[in-house]
N, C-alpha and C positions, 0 to 999 in steps of 0.2 A: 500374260497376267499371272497375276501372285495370288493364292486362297491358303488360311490355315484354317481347322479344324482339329477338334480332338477327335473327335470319332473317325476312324478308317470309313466306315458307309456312307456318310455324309462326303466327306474328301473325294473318295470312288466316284459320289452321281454328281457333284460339282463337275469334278476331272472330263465325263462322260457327255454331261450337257453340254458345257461349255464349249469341247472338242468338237462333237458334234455340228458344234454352231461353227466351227472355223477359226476357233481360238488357240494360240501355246498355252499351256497350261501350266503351275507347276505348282506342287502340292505340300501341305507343311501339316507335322502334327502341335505345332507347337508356335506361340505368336514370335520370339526370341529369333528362330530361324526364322521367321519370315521376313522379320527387321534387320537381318542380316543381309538376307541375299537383295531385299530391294532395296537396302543402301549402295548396293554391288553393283545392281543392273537394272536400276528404278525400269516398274512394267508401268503396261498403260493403264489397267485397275488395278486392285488389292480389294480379296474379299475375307473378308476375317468374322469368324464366330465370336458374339459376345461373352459367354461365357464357356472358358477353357483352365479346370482345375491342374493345379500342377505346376501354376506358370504363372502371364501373365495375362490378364480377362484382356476381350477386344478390345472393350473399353481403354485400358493402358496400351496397349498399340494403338489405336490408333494417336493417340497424344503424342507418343514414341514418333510417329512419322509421320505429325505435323512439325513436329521439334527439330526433326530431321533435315539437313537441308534439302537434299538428293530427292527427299521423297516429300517435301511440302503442300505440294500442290500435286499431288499424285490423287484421283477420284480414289475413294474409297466407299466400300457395300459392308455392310455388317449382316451377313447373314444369322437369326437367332431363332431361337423359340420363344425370349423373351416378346408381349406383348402388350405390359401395362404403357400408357401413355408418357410416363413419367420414366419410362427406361426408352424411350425414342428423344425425349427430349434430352435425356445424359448423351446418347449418343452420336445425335448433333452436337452438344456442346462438346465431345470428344474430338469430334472431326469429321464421322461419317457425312457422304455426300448423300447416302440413300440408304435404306433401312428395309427390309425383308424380309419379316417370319416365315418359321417353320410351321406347317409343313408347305413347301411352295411347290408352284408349278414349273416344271424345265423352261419352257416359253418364258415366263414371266422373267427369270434371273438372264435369260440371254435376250433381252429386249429393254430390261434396264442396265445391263452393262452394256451394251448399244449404245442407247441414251447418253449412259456417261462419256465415252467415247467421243460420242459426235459432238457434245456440250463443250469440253476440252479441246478437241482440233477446230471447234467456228471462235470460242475466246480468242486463244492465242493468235486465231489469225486476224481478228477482228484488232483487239490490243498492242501486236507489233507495231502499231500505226498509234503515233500519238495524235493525231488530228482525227482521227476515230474517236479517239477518247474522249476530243472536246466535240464532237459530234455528237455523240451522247448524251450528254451534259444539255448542249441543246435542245437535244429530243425529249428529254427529259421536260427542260420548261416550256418546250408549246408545247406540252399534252397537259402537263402541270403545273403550271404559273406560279411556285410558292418555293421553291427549292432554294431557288437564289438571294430570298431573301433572310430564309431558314438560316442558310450557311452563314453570312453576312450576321446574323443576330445572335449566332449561338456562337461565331468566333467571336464578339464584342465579349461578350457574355463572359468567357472563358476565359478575357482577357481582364475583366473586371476584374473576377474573383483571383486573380494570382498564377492562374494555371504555364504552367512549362510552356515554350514556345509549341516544341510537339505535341502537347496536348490540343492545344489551339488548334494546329493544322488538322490534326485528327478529326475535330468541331466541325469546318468548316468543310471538312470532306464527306464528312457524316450527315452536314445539312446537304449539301449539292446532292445525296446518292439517295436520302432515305426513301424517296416516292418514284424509284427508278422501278419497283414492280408495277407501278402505272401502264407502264410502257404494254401490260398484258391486261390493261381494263379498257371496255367498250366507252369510245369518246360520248358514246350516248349516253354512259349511263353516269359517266365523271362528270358531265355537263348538264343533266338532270335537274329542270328546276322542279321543288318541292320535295317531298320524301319520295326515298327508297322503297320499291317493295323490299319485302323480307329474303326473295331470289336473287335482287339486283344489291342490296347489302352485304350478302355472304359473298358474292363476289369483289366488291370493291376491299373486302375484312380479306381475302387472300393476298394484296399486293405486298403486302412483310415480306411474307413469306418468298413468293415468286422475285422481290428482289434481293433477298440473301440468295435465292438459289441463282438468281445472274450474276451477281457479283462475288460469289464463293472462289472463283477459280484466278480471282483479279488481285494479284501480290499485293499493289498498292492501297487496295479498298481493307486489306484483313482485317485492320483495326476498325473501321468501319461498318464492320459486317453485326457486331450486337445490336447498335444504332439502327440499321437498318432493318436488319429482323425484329425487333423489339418497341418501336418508337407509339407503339400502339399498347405495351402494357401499362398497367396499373399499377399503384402500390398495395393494394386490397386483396392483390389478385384477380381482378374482375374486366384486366382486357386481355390481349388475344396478340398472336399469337397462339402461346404458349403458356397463358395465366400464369404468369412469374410475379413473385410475391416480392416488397421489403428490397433487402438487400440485394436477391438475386438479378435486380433491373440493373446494368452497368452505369456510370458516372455518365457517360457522352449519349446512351437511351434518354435518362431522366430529363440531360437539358434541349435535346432532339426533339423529345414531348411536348415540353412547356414551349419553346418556341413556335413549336408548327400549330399548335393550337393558338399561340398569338397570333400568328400569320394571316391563319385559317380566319377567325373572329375581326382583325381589322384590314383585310384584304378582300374588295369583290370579287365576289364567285357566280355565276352563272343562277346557283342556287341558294346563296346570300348576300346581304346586302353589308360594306364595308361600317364598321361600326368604329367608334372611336377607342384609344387605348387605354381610358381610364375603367371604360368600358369590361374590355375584356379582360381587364389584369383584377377587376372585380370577382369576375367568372371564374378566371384561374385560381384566387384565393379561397373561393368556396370550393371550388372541387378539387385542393390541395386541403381542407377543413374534411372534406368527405372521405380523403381517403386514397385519392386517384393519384395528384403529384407532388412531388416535393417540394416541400415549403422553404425551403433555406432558397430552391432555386427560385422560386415564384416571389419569394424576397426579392432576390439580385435583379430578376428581372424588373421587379418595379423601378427598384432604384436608378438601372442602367436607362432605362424607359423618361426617367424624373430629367436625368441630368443630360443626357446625350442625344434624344431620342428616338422613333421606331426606327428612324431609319440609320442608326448607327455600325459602325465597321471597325475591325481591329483598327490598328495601326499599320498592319502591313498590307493590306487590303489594295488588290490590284482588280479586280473585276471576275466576271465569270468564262471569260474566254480563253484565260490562260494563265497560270498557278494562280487561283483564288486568293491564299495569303500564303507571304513570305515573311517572318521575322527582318525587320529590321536593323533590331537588336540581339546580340545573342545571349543577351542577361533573360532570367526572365523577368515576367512584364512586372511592373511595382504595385501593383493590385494588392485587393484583401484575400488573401488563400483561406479557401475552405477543400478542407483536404477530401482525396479521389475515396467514393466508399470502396476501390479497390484500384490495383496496379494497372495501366495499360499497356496490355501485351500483344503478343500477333497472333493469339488466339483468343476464340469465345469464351468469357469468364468461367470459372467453374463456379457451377451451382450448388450455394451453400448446402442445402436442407434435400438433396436428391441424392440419395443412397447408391453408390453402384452395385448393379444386379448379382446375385447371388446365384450357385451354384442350383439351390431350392427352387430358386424363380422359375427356373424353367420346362418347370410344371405348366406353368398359366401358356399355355398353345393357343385360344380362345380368342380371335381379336377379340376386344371391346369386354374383357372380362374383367376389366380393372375398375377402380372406382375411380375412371376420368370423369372429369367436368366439362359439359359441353361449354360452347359460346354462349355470348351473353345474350340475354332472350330480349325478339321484340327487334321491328323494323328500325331503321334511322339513318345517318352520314357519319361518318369520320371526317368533326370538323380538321384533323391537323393530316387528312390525304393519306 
C-alpha cells in the first residue's frame, strides 16, 4: 500500500504501524509522487493526508485517482487533523472510502485498512458473477418492497422530461439500488407497525449511508452512488445524510426522493395503509411548498401520474430480472427537457458551497469542535425507505 504525508513523523509511524501489521509499505512526501507510482503499480489502499502545502491537498488526489483509470476503484483513507463535519463530507465527495483524524490510535488505522481490504476482495468476488448481481436486486425487494417500483417511475419520469437515454438508465439503476442499505436493517424494525422509537429511527436514518458504502466499490453503480447516499436529503437542508442544501442535492437524488415518497404514500406497508395517488402527490406539493423537494419534479410527476399512470415504465422497460431498461432508441426520448442542475459524471458531484480545507484548518484536532448540525430531532419513519 501507498501513504503520502508531508510531515516525515507522520510518514515514519504510518511506515511503522502499518509494517508492524504485516503490510508493504511505501512512503511519499508529496500527493504528485504518489499518483505516480500508483498509476505504476496500483496498491491495495492509498492513505493520503488532507492537507499537504506545497503541492496538491489530499483532497485533489484523491479526485486525481478516481479520474485515474488504474487507480479508480483503489480504497482510499484520508488520514488528517482536519475534523469539522463539513471537511469529511468534501472528502467523501473527493473519493475517500474512510476518514481518520489526527491524532489516531496504531490499532485503529490497521483495522480499518483491514476493513477496506476485506470490503474490496468479498465485492469483486461477489460481482464477477452477474447472477449475483441480479441476486441482489432480489434481496433487495423481499426485504424492501418498493425498489422496483422506484426504478420503473423515476425511469418514466426521466423520460417524460427529455433526459438522454443514459440518464434514464442511470434513474432506473438509482431506483433499484437506493434502499440496498436496508439489507443492514433489522426486518423487525422495517416491518414495524406504528412509530419508531427514537433508537429504532436512527437506525433505519443509517441505510444511505451503509448503502453508498456497499455499493462504492461497484463500477457500474458509480453514477448511482449520490442517488443512493443522498435520496433522503432535503432542499432546506433538514434531511440526512449529510444535510445538503439547494443545488448540492444531484438531478437523479431530487427525482429518487420524490419517487420513493410516492411509492412509500401509495404502496402497503406493514406500517401503512396504501393510499391513493391524488393523495399523495397532494403531500408531495406541500412538502415541495415547505421546502423539502423540488417542485418542477413534483410537477412532472403529477403530470406523468395524470396521463400514464402509477404504474407507468420507460419505453424500454424490460423488468427487474435482467437489464431493467434498455433504450430502444438511440435518439433521445422526444419529451419536455428540463435541464440536469449539474453534469452526470462517474463521480460524487462536487459541493457547491463547501470550501476545501486549508492549511489553518488543521488546528481544529477536536472531533465535534465544529459547528455541525446534528439529525433532525424527534422519533418517526422514512416514508420513501
Amino acid at each position: 500500500m501507498l501513504a503520502a504525508d508531508d510531515e516525515k513523523l507522520v510518514r515514519d509511524l504510518v511506515n511503522r504501524v502499518l509494517s508492524t501489521a504485516g503490510f508493504e509499505v511505501g512512503t511519499y512526501s508529496s500527493g504528485e509522487d504518489l499518483i505516480v507510482e500508483a498509476s505504476r503499480n496500483p496498491p491495495d489502499v492509498i492513505i493520503v493526508d488532507a492537507v499537504m502545502p506545497g503541492g496538491m491537498n489530499g483532497f485533489q488526489v484523491c479526485r486525481a485517482l478516481r479520474d485515474n483509470e488504474p487507480t479508480k476503484l483503489t480504497p482510499i483513507m484520508m488520514v488528517t487533523g482536519l475534523s469539522e463535519y463539513s471537511d469529511r463530507v468534501y472528502g467523501i465527495e473527493a473519493g475517500a472510502d474512510d476518514y481518520v483524524c489526527k491524532p489516531f490510535r496504531a490499532e485503529e488505522v490497521s483495522a480499518r485498512v483491514r476493513s477496506l481490504m476485506a470490503r474490496e476482495r468479498v465485492t469483486d468476488e461477489l460481482f464477477a458473477n452477474d447472477d449475483v448481481f441480479h441476486s441482489m436486486l432480489r434481496a433487495i425487494e423481499d426485504k424492501a418492497p418498493h425498489s422496483e417500483r422506484v426504478a420503473r417511475l423515476s425511469a418514466a419520469l426521466g423520460e417524460l422530461l427529455g433526459r438522454a437515454p443514459e440518464e434514464i438508465g442511470l434513474l432506473c439503476r438509482a431506483g433499484l439500488f437506493h434502499d440496498v442499505g436496508k439489507i443492514a436493517v433489522p426486518i423487525e424494525i422495517l416491518n414495524k407497525p406504528g412509530a419508531l422509537t427514537p433508537e429504532e429511527f436512527e437506525v433505519v436514518k443509517c441505510h444511505p449511508e451503509r448503502g453508498w458504502q456497499m455499493c462504492r466499490r461497484i463500477s457500474v453503480l458509480r453514477d448511482a452512488l449520490p442517488a443512493i447516499r443522498w435520496h433522503h436529503e432535503h432542499l432546506d437542508g433538514s434531511g440526512y445524510p449529510d444535510r445538503l442544501q439547494a443545488a448540492q442535492i444531484p438531478f437523479a437524488a431530487r427525482v429518487i426522493a420524490v419517487t420513493s415518497v410516492f411509492d412509500a404514500l401509495t404502496g402497503a406497508r406493514a406500517y401503512l395503509q396504501a393510499g391513493p395517488p391524488e393523495r399523495a402527490l397532494e403531500i408531495l406539493r406541500k412538502e415541495a411548498e415547505k421546502g423539502w423537494w423540488d417542485g418542477d419534479i413534483v410537477r412532472a410527476l403529477a403530470e406523468l401520474i395524470q396521463t400514464r399512470g402509477a404504474d407507468a415504465a420507460p419505453a424500454g422497460w424490460t423488468g427487474l430480472d435482467r437489464d431493467a431498461w434498455t433504450p430502444k432508441d438511440p435518439r433521445p426520448p422526444s419529451g419536455r427537457h428540463v435541464p440536469a442542475r449539474r453534469p452526470v459524471t462517474g463521480r460524487l458531484p462536487r459541493l457547491a458551497d463547501v470550501r476545501p480545507p486549508t492549511q489553518s484548518d488543521s488546528k481544529r484536532l477536536a472531533p465535534g469542535s465544529g459547528s455541525r448540525r446534528g439529525p433532525p430531532p424527534g422519533p418517526g419513519r422514512p416514508r420513501s425507505g
